[in-house]
Every structure is written in C-alpha cells, then in structure tokens.
C-alpha positions as a Python dict, from the first residue, in 0.01 Angstrom:
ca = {
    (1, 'X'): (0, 0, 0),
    (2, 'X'): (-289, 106, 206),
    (3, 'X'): (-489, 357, 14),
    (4, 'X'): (-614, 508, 325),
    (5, 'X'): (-295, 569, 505),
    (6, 'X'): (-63, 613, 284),
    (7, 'X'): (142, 312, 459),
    (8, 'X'): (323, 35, 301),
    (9, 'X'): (346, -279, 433),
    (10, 'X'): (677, -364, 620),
    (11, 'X'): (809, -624, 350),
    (12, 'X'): (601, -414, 69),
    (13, 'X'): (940, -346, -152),
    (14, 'X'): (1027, -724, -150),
    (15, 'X'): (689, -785, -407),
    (16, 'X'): (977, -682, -673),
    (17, 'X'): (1139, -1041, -780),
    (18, 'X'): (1469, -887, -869),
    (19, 'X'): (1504, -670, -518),
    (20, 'X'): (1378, -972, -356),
    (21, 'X'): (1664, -1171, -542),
    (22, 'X'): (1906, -883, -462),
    (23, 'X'): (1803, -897, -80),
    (24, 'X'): (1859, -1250, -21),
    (25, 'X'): (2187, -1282, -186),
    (26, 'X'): (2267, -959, 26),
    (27, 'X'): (2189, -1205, 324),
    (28, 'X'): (2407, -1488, 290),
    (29, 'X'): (2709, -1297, 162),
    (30, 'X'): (2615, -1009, 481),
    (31, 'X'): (2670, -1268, 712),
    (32, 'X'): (3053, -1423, 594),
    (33, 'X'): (3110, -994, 622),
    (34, 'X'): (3058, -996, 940),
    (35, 'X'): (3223, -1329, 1067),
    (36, 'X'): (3535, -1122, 895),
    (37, 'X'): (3494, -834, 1074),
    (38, 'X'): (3514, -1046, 1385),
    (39, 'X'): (3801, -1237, 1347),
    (40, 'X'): (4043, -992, 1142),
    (41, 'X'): (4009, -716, 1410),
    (42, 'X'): (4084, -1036, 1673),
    (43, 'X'): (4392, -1111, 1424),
    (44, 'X'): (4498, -759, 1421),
    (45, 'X'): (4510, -777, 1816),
    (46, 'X'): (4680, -1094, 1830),
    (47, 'X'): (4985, -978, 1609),
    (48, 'X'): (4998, -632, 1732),
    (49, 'X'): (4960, -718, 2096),
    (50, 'X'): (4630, -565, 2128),
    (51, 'X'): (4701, -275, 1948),
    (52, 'X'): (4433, 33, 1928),
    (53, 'X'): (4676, 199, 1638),
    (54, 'X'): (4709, -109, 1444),
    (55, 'X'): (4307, -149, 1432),
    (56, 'X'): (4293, 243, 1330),
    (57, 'X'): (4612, 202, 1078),
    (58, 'X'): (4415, -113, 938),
    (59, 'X'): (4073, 151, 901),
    (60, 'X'): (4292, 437, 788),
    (61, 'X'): (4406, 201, 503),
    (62, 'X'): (4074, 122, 376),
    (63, 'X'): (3966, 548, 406),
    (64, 'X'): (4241, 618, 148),
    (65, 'X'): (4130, 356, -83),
    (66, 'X'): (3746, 504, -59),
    (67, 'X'): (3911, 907, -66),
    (68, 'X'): (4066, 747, -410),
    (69, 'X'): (3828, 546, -596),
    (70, 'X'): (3474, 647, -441),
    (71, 'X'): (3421, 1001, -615),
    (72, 'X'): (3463, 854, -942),
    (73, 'X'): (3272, 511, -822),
    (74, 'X'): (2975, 652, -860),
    (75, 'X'): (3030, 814, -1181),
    (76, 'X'): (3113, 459, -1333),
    (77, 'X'): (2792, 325, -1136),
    (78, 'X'): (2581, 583, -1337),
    (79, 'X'): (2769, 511, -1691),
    (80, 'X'): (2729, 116, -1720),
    (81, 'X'): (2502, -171, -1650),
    (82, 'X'): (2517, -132, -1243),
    (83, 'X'): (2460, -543, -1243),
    (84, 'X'): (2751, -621, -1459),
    (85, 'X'): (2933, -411, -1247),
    (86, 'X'): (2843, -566, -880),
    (87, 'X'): (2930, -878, -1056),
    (88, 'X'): (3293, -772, -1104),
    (89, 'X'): (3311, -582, -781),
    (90, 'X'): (3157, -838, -556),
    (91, 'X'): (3421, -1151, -738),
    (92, 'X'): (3697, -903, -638),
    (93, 'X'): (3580, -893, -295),
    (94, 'X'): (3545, -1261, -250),
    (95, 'X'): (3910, -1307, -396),
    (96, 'X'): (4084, -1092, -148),
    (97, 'X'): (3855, -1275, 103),
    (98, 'X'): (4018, -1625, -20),
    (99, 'X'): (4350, -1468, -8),
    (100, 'X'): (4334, -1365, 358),
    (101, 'X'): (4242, -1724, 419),
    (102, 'X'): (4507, -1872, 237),
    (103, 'X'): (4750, -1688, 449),
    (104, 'X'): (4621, -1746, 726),
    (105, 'X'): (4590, -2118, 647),
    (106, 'X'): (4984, -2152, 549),
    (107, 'X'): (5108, -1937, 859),
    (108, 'X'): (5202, -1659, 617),
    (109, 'X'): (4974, -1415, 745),
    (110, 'X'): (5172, -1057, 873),
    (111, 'X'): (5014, -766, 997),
    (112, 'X'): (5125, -513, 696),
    (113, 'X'): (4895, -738, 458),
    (114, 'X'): (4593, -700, 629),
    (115, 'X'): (4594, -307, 574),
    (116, 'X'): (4683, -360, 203),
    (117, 'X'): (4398, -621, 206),
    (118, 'X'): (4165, -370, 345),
    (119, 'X'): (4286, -137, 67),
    (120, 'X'): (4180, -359, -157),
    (121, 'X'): (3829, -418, -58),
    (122, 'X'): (3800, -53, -21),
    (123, 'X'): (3896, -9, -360),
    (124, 'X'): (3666, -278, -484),
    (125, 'X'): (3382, -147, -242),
    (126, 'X'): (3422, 216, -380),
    (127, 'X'): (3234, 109, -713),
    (128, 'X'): (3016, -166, -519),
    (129, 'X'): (2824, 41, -269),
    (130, 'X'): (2706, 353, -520),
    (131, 'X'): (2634, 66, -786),
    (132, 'X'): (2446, -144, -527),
    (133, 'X'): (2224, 116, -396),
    (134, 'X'): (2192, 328, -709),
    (135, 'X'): (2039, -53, -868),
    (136, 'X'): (1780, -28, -587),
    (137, 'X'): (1611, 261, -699),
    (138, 'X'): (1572, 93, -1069),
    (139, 'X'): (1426, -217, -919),
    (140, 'X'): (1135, -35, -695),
    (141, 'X'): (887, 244, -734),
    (142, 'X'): (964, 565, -567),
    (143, 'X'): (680, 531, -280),
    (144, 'X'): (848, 160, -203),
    (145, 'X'): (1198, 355, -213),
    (146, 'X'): (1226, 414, 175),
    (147, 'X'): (1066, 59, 235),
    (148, 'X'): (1369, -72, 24),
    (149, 'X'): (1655, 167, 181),
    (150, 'X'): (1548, 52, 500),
    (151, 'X'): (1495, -327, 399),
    (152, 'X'): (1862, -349, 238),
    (153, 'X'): (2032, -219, 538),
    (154, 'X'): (1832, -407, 793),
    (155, 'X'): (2021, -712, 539),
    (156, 'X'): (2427, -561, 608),
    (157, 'X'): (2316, -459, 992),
    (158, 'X'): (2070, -778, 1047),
    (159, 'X'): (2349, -1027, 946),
    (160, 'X'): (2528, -897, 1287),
    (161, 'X'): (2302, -1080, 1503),
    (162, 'X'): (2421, -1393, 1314),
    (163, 'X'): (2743, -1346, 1172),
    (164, 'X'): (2973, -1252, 1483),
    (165, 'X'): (2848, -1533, 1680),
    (166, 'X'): (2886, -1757, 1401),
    (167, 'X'): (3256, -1595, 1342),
    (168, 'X'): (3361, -1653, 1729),
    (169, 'X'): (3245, -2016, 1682),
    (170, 'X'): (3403, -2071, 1311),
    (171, 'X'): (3730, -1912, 1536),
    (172, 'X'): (3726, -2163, 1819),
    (173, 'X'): (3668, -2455, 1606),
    (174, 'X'): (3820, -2366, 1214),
    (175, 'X'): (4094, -2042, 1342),
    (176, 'X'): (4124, -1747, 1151),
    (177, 'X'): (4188, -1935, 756),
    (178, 'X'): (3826, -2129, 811),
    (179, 'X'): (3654, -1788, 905),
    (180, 'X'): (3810, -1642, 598),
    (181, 'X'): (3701, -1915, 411),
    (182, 'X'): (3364, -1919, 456),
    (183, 'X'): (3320, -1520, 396),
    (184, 'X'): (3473, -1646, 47),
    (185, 'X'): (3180, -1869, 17),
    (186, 'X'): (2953, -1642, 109),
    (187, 'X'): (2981, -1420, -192),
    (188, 'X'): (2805, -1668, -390),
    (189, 'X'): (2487, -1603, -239),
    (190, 'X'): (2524, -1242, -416),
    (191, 'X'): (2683, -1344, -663),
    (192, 'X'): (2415, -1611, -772),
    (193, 'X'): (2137, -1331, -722),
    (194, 'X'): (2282, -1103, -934),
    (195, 'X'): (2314, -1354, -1253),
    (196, 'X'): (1942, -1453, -1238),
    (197, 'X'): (1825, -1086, -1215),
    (198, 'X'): (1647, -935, -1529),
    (199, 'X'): (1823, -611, -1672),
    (200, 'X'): (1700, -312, -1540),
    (201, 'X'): (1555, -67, -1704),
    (202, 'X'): (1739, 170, -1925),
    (203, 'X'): (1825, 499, -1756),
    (204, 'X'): (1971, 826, -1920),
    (205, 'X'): (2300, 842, -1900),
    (206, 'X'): (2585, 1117, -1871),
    (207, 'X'): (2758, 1224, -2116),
    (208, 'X'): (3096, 1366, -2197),
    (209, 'X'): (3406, 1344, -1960),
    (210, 'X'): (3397, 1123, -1575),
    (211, 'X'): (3539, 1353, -1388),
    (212, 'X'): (3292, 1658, -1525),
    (213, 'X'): (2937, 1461, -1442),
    (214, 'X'): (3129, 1374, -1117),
    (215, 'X'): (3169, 1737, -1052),
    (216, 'X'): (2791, 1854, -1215),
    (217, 'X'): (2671, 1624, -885),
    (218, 'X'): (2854, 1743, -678),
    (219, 'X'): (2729, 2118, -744),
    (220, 'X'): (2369, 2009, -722),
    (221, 'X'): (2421, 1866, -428),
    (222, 'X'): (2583, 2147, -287),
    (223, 'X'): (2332, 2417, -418),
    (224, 'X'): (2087, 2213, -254),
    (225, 'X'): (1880, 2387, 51),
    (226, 'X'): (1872, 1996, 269),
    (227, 'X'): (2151, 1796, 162),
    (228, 'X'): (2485, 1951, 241),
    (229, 'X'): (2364, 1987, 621),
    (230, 'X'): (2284, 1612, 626),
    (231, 'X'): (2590, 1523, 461),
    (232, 'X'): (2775, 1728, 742),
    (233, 'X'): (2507, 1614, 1038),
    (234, 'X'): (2594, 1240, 902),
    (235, 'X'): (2970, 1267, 827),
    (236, 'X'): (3004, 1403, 1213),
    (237, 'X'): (2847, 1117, 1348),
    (238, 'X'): (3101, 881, 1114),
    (239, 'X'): (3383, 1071, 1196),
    (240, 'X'): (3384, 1135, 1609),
    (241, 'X'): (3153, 777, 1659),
    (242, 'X'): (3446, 553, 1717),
    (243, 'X'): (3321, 238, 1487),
    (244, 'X'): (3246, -95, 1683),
    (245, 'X'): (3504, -251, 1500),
    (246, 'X'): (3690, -46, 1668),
    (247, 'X'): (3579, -41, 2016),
    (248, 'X'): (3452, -344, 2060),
    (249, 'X'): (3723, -539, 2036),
    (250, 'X'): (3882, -295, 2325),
    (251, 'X'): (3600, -314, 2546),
    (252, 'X'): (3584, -731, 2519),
    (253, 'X'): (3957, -721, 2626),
    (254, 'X'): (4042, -406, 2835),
    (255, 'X'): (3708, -395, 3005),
    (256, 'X'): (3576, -736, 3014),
    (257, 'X'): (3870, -914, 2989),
    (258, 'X'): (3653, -1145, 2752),
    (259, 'X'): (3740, -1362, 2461),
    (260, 'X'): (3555, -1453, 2088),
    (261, 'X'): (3214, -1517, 2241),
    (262, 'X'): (3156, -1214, 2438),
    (263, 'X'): (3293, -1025, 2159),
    (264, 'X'): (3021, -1169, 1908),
    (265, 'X'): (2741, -1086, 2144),
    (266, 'X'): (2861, -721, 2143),
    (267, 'X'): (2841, -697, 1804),
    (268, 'X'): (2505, -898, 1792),
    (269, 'X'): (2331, -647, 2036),
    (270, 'X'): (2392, -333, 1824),
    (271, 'X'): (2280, -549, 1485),
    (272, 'X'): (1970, -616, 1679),
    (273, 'X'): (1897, -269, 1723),
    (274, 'X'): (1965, -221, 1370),
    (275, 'X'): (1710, -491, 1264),
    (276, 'X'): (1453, -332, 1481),
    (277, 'X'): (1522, -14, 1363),
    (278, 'X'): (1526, -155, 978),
    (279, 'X'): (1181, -279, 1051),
    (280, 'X'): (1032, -9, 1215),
    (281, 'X'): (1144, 264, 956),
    (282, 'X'): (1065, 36, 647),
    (283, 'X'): (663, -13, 801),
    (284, 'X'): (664, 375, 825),
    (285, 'X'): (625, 446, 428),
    (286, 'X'): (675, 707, 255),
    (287, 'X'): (765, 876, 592),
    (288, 'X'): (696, 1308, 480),
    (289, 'X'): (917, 1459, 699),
    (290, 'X'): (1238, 1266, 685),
    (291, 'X'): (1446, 1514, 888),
    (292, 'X'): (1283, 1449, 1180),
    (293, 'X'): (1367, 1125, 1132),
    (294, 'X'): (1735, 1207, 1146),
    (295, 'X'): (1711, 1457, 1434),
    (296, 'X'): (1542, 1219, 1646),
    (297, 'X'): (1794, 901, 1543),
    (298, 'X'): (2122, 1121, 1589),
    (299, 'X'): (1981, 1205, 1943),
    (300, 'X'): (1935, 893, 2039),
    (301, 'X'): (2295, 772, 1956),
    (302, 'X'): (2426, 1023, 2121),
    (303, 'X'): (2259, 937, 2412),
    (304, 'X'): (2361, 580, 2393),
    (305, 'X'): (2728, 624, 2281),
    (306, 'X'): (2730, 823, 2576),
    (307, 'X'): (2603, 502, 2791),
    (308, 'X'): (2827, 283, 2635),
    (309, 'X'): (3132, 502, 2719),
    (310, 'X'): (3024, 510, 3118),
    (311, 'X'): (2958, 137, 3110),
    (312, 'X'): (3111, -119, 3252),
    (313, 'X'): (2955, -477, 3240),
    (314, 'X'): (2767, -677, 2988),
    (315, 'X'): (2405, -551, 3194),
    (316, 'X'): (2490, -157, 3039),
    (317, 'X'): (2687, -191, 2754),
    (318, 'X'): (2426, -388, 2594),
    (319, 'X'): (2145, -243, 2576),
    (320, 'X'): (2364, 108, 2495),
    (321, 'X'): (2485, -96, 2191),
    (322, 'X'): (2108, -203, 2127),
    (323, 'X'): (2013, 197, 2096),
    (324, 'X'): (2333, 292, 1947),
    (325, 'X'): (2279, 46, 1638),
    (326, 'X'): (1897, 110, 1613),
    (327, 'X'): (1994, 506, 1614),
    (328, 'X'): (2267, 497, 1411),
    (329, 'X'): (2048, 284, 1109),
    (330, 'X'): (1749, 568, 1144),
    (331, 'X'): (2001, 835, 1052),
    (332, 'X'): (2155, 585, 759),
    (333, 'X'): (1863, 501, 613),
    (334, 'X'): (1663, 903, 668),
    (335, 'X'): (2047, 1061, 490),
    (336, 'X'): (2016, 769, 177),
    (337, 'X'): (1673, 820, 91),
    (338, 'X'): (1694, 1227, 67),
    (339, 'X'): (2012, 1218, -116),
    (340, 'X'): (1804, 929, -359),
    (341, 'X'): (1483, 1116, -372),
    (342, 'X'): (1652, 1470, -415),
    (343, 'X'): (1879, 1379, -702),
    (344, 'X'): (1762, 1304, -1058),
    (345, 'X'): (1724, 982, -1143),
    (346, 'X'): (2040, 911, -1341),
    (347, 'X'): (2248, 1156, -1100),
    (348, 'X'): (2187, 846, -776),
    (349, 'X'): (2509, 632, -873),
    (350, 'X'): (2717, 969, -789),
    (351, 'X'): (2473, 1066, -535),
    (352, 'X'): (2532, 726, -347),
    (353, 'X'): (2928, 789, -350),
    (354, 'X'): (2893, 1090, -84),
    (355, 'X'): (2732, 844, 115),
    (356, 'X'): (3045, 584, 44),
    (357, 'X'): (3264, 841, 130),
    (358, 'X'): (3042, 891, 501),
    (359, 'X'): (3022, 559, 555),
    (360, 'X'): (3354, 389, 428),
    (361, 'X'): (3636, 698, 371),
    (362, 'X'): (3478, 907, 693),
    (363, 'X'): (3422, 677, 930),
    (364, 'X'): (3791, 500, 896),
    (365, 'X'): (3920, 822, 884),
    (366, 'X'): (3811, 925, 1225),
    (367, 'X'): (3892, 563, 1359),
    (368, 'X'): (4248, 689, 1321),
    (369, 'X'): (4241, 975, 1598),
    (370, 'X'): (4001, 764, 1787),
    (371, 'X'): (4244, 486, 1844),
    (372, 'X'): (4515, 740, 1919),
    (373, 'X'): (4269, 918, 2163),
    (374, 'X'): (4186, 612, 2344),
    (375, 'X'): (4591, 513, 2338),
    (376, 'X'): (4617, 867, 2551),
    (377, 'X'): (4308, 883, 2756),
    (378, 'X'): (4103, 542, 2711),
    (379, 'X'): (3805, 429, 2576),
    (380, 'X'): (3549, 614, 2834),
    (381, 'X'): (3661, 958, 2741),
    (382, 'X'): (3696, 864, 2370),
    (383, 'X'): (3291, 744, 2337),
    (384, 'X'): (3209, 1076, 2561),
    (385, 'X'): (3431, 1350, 2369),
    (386, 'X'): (3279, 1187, 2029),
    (387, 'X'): (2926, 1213, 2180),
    (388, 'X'): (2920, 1561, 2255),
    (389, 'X'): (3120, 1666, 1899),
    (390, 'X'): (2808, 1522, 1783),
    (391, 'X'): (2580, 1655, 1984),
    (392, 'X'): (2722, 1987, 1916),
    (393, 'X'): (2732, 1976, 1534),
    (394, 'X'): (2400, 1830, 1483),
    (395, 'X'): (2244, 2084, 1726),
    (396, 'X'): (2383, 2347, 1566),
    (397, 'X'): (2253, 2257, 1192),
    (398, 'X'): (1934, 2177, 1296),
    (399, 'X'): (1835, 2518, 1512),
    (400, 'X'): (1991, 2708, 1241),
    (401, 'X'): (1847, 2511, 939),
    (402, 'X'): (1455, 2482, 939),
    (403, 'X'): (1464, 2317, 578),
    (404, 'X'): (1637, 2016, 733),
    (405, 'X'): (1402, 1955, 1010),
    (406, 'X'): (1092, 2031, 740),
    (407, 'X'): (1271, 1773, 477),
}
C-alpha cells in the first residue's frame, strides 16, 4: 500500500497465501462453470425447440432453491468453520455436475431433470456463496477488503473470456456429456485449494436459535441509513436485466442465426468487460465514496443494455456486452463491500446471503417474466423495458437518498 495515496496495488490482496490459494482454485473450477452455462442453456434449446420459457422455467427452478435455503445459508456460514463447509458444498456441486454428464453420456438426459439439477446446485450454492465470501474477509485486512471483492469476482466473471469458448469447442468435439465432464473436473482446482488452506482465524459466533441471528441481521440491515437502498438499487438491476444466460442464447439463434462459437464469443465479450472492470476497481483501494461507484456502474448498464437491445450484428452487440459486463461488476463488487464493511464482523456470513438472494434467487426470478416478455414482444423490447425499470428505480433512490451517494 502506498503510504502517500492511500492506493493499493492492483494484485495487493493476493500477498495473503490462503486468498491467493482460494483465488486460483476459484479459477480453474470458474472456468468448467462457465463451459456449463454454455452448453446446458444450448441443451435446454435443443430439447425444447428453442424455448425462451424452458430457459426461464430452468432459472425459476434454481430461484426457489436460493428463496429456500439462502436466508438460513448464511446463518450456517457464520456458525461453523466456513472452509469445512465450501468443502462439502463445492463436492455437492461437482456431483450434480457428473450426474448431468452421465445422462447426457447414456442418452438419458430429459428436459424436467435439468430444472431439478439446477435446484440442486441452487440448494448447494445457497450455503457456498455467503460461506465463500464471508471466508474472504477472514483471510485479508479490511483496507485489502475491496482489492479482494473485486479480485474474486474478476475470478467467476474473468473465467467467461475462457470458459464459453472452451465450452463451444468441448461441444463440437466431446457433445454435451464431455462438457459436463470436465466442469466435474474442474471442482478440484477448488477443492484442492481449500484442503491446503490454514484455518482461519476464530471469529465470535452467534448464539442461540438459526432462525433468530438470521432475523437480528436482517434488522440491522434494515435499520441501516445505506444498505436497504442498495439492496433495492441492486435487486432492480437483477430482477428487470434479463441474464445473458438468458438472452444470449436468443440473440445467437433468433438474431444471428449463429451456432456454439458465436455464442461463446458473446459471452466472452461481457466477461471481458468484467475483467477490466475487476481490475480497474481492485487498483482503486480503499475507494471512500463507494456509492458513487454504484451510481456511476448502474448508469452505465443501463446505457448498454439499452444498446444491446437496439442491436443487431456482432459490430454493436459486442461492445454493448463489453459495457454491460464491466457495469454490471462495478455495481457487484461497490453493493458486496458496503454490506461487508457495514456489518459486524461475525454478522458477514448472513450479510452475504442478501447478496445470494440478488444474485442467485432475484435474478432467476425475473428471468421468468423476461422469457415470457420476450415470448410476447421479443427480445428488443424486453432489454429496453428492463433498462428503463432500472433507470427509473435507481434514479429515484439516489435523488432522494444523499447517504447512498455519500457512502
């Protein structure tokens, strides 16, 4: 850290062996994620006939696992070792990934078992994501905490330059089962990380029942002056931004009339602008007014949604994608460090399920109109009538609410 400036190099967190361990695992299994991602919303097409409902029932599935398990996920996160717990989550995880292989690989594979797949992973995912980014804040000093946020989800978005082009080759030459197969694989990366870490340090704990500390964080995070409005400003950008597993698979084949390859590029040019983004925001610091931050990002993706809804060739929708991903990880990474750094210490785990419940419950939720929206009036008006909802509600909050845009 430069004494001077206040600034922390743009690697600075990764100093910290155990993050450093934690990141690269992240890495390998981020990239079998995404390859996934790729080729089961390509299989959901396939044996739905290019279904938009099917892709949205396949997201709604996963939202009712997260509405389920996630309030309490990061209740358990805060109660027990959060390592021993990734361990268990992230094995469940690469089972269900072997399974969908497997049933691919005999010809077995229908389209009602890949929404009780994604249940499954939701379910597992629930306890992963609080533990996972609860565990960050244990492994680096608060003034490397934003450097860290930032690092860990350049890792998820990052592998999205990589792993969609690697999943539309793995399709051409392996099909759907090898794809499958090698997200399986991937998990060891994590998995291998997580075994050589040191224990943490010991944290207080909460006492008495689950479901009370659950509800004692939820209160402070309501009685808050910042963080309900940036749970709102962030939950309407999940629920009206149509995901790109969504959309992108439309766009390569209603608008393109493209296959695997194209598809993989789409993907790849919004995790470049996450990368970018990761990197700028993580060589920023300790960054003192993190609202801005957010006001500026959620801006910006409307802006590009916007583009990306009005475009029609590879020359426009890219670069929209580019912005949209490098917007959308500002406002990620700005909402999980003031929920980390407004929250006490052994409060985070529970803390970090609101943001589970943005990212993974929300944002599958609103998949589900989307799809039907686009079913009745197309993709074009879909991305626009999401970008102004946005628009509006983050406008709103932030003229009316100086504390967020001093936070």
């Amino acid at each position: 850290m430069d004494a001077k400036t206040g600034q922390i190099g743009t690697f600075h967190a990764l100093q910290n062996r155990d993050f450093r361990l934690l990141w690269i695992g992240l890495s390998v299994s981020a990239v079998g994620t995404w390859m996934q991602i790729v080729a089961q919303s390509l299989l959901v097409l396939d044996l739905t006939h290019g279904s938009a409902l099917a892709l949205g029932t396949v997201s709604a599935a996963q939202a009712v696992a997260f509405l389920l398990f996630a309030p309490v996920g990061g209740g358990i996160a805060d109660r027990i070792g959060k390592r021993k717990l990734l361990l268990l989550t992230q094995s469940i995880m690469m089972a269900f990934a072997f399974l969908l292989g497997l049933l691919a690989a005999l010809g077995m594979v229908r389209f009602w078992m890949i929404p009780m797949v994604a249940f499954g992973s939701g379910a597992a995912l629930s306890f992963d994501q609080p533990a996972r980014n609860a565990l960050v804040t244990e492994l680096v000093p608060n003034e490397s905490l934003m450097n860290a946020v930032a690092l860990q989800s350049a890792v998820f978005n990052g592998a999205s330059l990589l792993g969609p082009a690697l999943g539309g080759l793995a399709l051409s030459r392996l099909g759907y089962a090898g794809n499958f197969f090698l997200n399986a694989a991937s998990f060891w990366g994590v998995l291998t990380a997580l075994v050589l870490m040191r224990e943490a340090p010991a944290v207080v704990r909460p006492v008495g029942r689950l479901f009370d500390s659950v509800q004692e964080s939820l209160t402070f995070v309501r009685q808050d002056a910042v963080l309900p409005w940036v749970i709102v400003a962030f939950g309407a950008l999940m629920f009206f931004g149509p995901s790109p597993a969504l959309m992108l698979p439309l766009f390569a084949r209603q608008v393109l009339h493209a296959g695997p390859s194209e598809l993989g590029f789409l993907f790849s040019a919004a995790g470049a602008g996450t990368v970018v983004s990761a990197l700028i925001v993580a060589s920023l610091g300790d960054l003192r007014r993190k609202g801005r931050l957010l006001l500026w990002s959620i801006l910006i993706w409307v802006v590009a949604l916007a583009a990306f809804g009005l475009s029609g060739s590879l020359g426009v929708a890219v670069p929209a994608l580019f912005l949209l991903g490098a917007a959308q990880n500002g406002v990620g990474v700005a909402s999980v460090t003031l929920l980390q750094t407004r929250v006490p210490p052994a409060m985070r785990g529970r803390a970090m399920s609101l943001n589970t419940l943005l990212i993974m419950f929300v944002r599958p939720l609103g998949d589900f109109p989307a799809a039907a929206l686009i079913g009745a009036l197309g993709l074009r008006s879909t991305a626009l009538v999401g970008a102004a909802a946005v628009a509006i509600t983050a406008g709103a909050i932030f003229v009316a609410r100086r504390a967020v845009r001093d936070a």
